[in-house]
C-alpha positions, -999 to +999 in steps of 0.1 A: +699-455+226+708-452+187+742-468+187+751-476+223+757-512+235+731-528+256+747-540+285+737-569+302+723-563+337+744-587+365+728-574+395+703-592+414+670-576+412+635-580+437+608-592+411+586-563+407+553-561+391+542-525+384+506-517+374+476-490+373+453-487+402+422-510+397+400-475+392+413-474+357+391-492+329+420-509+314+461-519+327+480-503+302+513-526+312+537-534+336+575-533+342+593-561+363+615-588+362+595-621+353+599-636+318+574-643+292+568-681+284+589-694+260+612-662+255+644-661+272+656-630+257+648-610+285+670-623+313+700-627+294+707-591+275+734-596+251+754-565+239+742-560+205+769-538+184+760-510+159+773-530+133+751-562+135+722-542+138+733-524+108+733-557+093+702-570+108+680-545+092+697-548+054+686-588+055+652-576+074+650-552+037+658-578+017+633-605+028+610-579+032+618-570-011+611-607-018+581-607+001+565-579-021+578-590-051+559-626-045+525-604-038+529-590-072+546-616-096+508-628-103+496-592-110+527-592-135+516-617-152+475-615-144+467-614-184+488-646-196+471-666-165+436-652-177+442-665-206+458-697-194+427-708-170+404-687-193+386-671-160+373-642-155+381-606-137+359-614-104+379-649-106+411-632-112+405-614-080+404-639-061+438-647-058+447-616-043+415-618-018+425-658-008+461-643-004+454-616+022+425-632+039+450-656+050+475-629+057+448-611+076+435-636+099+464-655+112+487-621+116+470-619+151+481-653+159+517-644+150+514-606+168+506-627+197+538-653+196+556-625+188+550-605+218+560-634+241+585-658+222+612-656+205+603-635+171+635-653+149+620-689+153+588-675+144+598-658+114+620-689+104+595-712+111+569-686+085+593-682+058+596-721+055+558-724+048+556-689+023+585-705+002+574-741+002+541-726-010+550-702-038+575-730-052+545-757-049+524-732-069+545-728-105+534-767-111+496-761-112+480-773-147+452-759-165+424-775-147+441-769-111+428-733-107+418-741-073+452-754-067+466-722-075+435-704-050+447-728-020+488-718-027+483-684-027+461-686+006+489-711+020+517-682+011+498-655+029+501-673+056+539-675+057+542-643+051+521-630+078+545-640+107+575-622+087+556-588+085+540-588+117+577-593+134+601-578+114+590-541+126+594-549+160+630-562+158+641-530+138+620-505+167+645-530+198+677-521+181+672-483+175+653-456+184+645-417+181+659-406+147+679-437+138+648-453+141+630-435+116+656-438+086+662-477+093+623-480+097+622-460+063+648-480+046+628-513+054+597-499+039+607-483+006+608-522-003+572-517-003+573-499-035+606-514-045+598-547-042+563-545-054+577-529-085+605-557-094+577-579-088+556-567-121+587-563-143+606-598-132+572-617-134+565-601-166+604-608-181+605-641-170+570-652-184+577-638-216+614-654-217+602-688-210+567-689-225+550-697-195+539-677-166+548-704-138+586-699-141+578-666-128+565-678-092+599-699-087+623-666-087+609-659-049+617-693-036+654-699-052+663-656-034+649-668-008+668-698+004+695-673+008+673-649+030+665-682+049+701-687+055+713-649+065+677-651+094+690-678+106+727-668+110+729-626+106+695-616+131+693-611+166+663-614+186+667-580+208+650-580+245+615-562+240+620-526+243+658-528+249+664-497+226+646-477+252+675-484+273+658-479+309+688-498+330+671-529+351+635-524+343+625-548+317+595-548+302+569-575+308+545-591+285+507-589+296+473-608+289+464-609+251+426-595+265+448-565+282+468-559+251+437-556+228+420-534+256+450-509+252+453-508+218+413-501+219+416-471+239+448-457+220+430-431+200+461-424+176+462-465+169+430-464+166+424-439+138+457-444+121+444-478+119+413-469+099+438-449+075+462-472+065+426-496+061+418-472+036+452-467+017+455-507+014+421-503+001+435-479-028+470-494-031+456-531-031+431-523-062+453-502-080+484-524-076+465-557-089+446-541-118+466-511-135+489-533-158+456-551-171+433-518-175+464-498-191+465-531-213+425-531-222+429-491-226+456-496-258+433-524-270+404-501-268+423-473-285+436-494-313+471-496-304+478-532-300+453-565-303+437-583-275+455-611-261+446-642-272+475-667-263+499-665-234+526-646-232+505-615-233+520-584-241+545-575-212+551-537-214+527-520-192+539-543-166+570-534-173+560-493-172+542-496-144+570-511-127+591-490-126+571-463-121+564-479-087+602-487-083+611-453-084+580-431-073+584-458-041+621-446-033+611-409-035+583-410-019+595-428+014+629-406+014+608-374+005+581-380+033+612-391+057+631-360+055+594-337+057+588-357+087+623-351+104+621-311+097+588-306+108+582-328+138+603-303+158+584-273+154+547-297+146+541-322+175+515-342+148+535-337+117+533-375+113+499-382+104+492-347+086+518-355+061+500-387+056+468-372+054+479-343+031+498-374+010+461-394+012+441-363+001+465-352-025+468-387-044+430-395-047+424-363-079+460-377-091+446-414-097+405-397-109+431-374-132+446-408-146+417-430-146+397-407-168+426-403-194+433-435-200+410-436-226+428-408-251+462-404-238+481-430-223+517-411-215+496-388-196+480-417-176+515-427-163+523-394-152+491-387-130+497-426-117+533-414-116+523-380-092+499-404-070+521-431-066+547-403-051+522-389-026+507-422-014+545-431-006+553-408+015+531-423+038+552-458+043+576-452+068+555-426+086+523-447+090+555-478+110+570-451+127+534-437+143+530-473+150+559-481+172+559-449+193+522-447+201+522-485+213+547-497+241+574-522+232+554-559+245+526-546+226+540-534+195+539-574+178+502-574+187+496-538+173+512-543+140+488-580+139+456-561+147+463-536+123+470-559+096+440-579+103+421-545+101+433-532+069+437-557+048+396-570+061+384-540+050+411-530+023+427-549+000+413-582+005+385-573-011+394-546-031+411-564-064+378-584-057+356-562-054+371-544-092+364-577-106+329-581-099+316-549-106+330-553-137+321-589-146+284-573-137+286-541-163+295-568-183+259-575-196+252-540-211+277-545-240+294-580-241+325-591-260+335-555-273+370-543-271+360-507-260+336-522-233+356-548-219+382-511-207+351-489-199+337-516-173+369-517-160+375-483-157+346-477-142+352-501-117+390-485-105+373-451-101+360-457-067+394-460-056+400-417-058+372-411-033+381-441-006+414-424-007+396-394+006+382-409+032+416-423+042+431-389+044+405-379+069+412-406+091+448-392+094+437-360+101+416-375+129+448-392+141+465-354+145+441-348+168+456-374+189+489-380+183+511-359+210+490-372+237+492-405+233+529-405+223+534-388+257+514-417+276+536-443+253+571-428+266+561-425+304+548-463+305+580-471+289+602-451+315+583-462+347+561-430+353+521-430+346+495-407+340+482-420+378+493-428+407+505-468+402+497-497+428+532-512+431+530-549+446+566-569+456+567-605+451+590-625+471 
């Protein structure tokens, strides 16, 4: 139900446990009365209006814009703190790859508290560490790299139990179409907030004089994001949107859970492509600002940086070229999804392959003319930056409609572990070492120190291929296991269900 009330159930119920026949490789779930460990949410269902929804999702969008504006503050300023700790590009790397390896690996730990307790006191209890840790990291001094390295790992671990959680809350206080758009409003901070990270990093560090100030924005915005979770956010029964009377949904064996997700083919394969786009995004988000940088240096439009601040602007471009090809892209991939999913059952992960496919000769286009014409550049990264983001909202929406409701927590934490261990925490890596190692053919030249570089960001083009064939893998899929997601959810199965009572 879009807008309806929930209305608490008063009646007394028999506990129920329903589940498949033990023929079947794997229970896909179960519907009954008992209650998760921990989570109370589920026997007491309190009506939660339009309104306060309405209001749950814009603070859900605007912890979720402070969250991608701390990934990308240090990318803002990546030159001035290459300069500062005089490290180099496979160093520089690092702090993204600490970052999201700690992201990665305990977002499974929070899918799994979020599937069976309550998701606000998780989130709170995240946010305290992510903002402790970003504010801890502006006082590092010059011989305190490492300091900086163990922060950044420390934030990604605050963060991971926000966006592992906040999805699921959004996908329990709407469905169908309402869904979509408040699922697409809370991801066009993506973009948004990755964008305002580059330009208020960038502002800040060249106001001041020093990069730190620009990692203590994110703290002081988000005491007040603090404060509205704690007072403005519900924590909706699991799968309560559904709106299926009595029946409530109940929370299963993590083994189960993972077992499911295994055999959901759509999950499965949409998995893999979102794996490859963080792959792309992550390399291309940390880098661009420092390779458009070397590229003007190479060209003979500015000097190296030598002393911190460096030179601000193409942080500031690039911003806002992110900022604004983020907003179109999610809206414009939105509204293609709405009109065609009526007439294509798998529009969904054919617009995000066609988006995947499409953006790959966008960023080769860019890459290669960096070296003679820099406008140009930004309007290739400009065209792929548009593409890739109409694949935001889409990519959440397949998410929560191919997994059912208990599982969804666990799904989003698996899939994070997935894309970010074989995407972008290694990615802005990766860049950097290949090329710290071209490094030896032709060191300390201005021209060399972009070529290596650019060599380096071109394999992003052709794992952004890949990526788009992984979605159109997922088409394959997708109706199918939608149709299995919905009847699990309303109390029907493919089989004939073994229903045991409990006294």
């Amino acid at each position: 139900m879009d807008t309806e009330t929930i209305v608490p159930s008063i009646q007394p119920r028999r506990k129920t446990r329903l589940s498949f026949s033990t023929n079947m490789s794997v229970r896909y779930g179960s519907m009954g009365s008992d209650v998760p460990d921990g989570d109370t949410s589920s026997t007491q269902i309190s009506a939660i209006s339009p309104r306060r929804s309405y209001i749950a999702v814009a603070v859900l969008c605007y912890i979720n814009l402070l969250n991608y504006m701390d990934r990308y503050t240090i990318a803002g300023v990546l030159p001035s703190i290459q300069e500062y700790f005089k490290i180099s590009d496979s160093t520089s790397g690092l702090l993204q790859t600490v970052f999201i390896c700690s992201f990665m690996l305990l977002a499974p730990v929070f899918g799994y508290l979020g599937d069976r307790y309550n998701r606000k006191y998780v989130m709170i209890a995240g946010m305290i560490v992510w903002l402790g840790t970003t504010l801890g990291s502006s006082f590092v001094g010059k011989l305190q790299f490492w300091v900086l390295i163990l922060t950044r790992a420390l934030v990604g671990t605050g963060e991971a139990s926000y966006c592992t959680i906040a999805p699921t809350i959004i996908a329990d206080l709407f469905t169908g179409t309402k869904r979509t758009v408040m699922i697409s409003f809370f991801y066009i901070f993506i973009p948004v907030g990755s964008g305002l990270g580059y330009i208020l990093g960038a502002t800040i560090a060249n106001a001041t004089g020093d990069w730190r100030w620009a990692l203590r924005l994110n703290p002081i915005l988000g005491a007040l994001g603090m404060v509205l979770l704690v007072f403005l956010i519900p924590n909706p029964p699991r799968g309560a949107a559904e709106g299926h009377g009595d029946r409530v949904l109940e929370s299963t064996s993590y083994l189960e859970d993972v077992k499911y997700l295994l055999k959901n083919r759509s999950f499965v394969w949409s998995s893999f492509g979102v794996t490859a786009m963080a792959f792309v995004t992550g390399a291309l988000a940390f880098w661009t600002p420092t390779f458009l940088s070397r590229a003007q240096v190479a060209q003979g439009l500015r000097l190296p940086c030598n002393k911190e601040p460096c030179d601000p602007l193409d942080s500031y471009i690039f911003g806002a070229i992110t900022v604004v090809t983020g907003i179109v892209g999610v809206f414009l991939g939105t509204f293609i999804a709405k009109k065609l999913r009526v007439r294509v059952p798998n529009a969904d992960p054919l617009i995000c392959a066609v988006g995947m496919l499409s953006s790959s000769p966008c960023f080769f286009i860019a890459v290669i003319l960096a070296s003679t014409s820099i406008p140009a550049t930004y309007i290739f990264i400009a065209i792929g930056e548009t593409l890739l983001s109409l694949n935001w909202a889409i990519l959440a929406d397949i998410l929560m409609y191919v997994v059912v409701p208990t599982r969804r927590s666990t799904a989003e934490a698996l899939q994070i572990l997935v894309c970010h261990l074989l995407g972008d925490a290694g990615s802005p890596y990766l860049i950097g070492a290949i090329s710290d190692a071209l490094l030896k053919y032709y060191p300390d030249t201005p021209s060399w120190e972009f070529r290596r570089l650019e060599y380096s960001v071109l394999l992003c083009p052709f794992i952004g291929v890949l990526g788009g064939l992984f979605f159109l893998m997922t088409s394959l899929y997708i109706k199918e296991d939608r149709k299995a997601a919905e009847m699990l959810v309303s109390g029907q199965t493919t089989r004939e269900p073994t229903v045991s009572t409990v006294s």
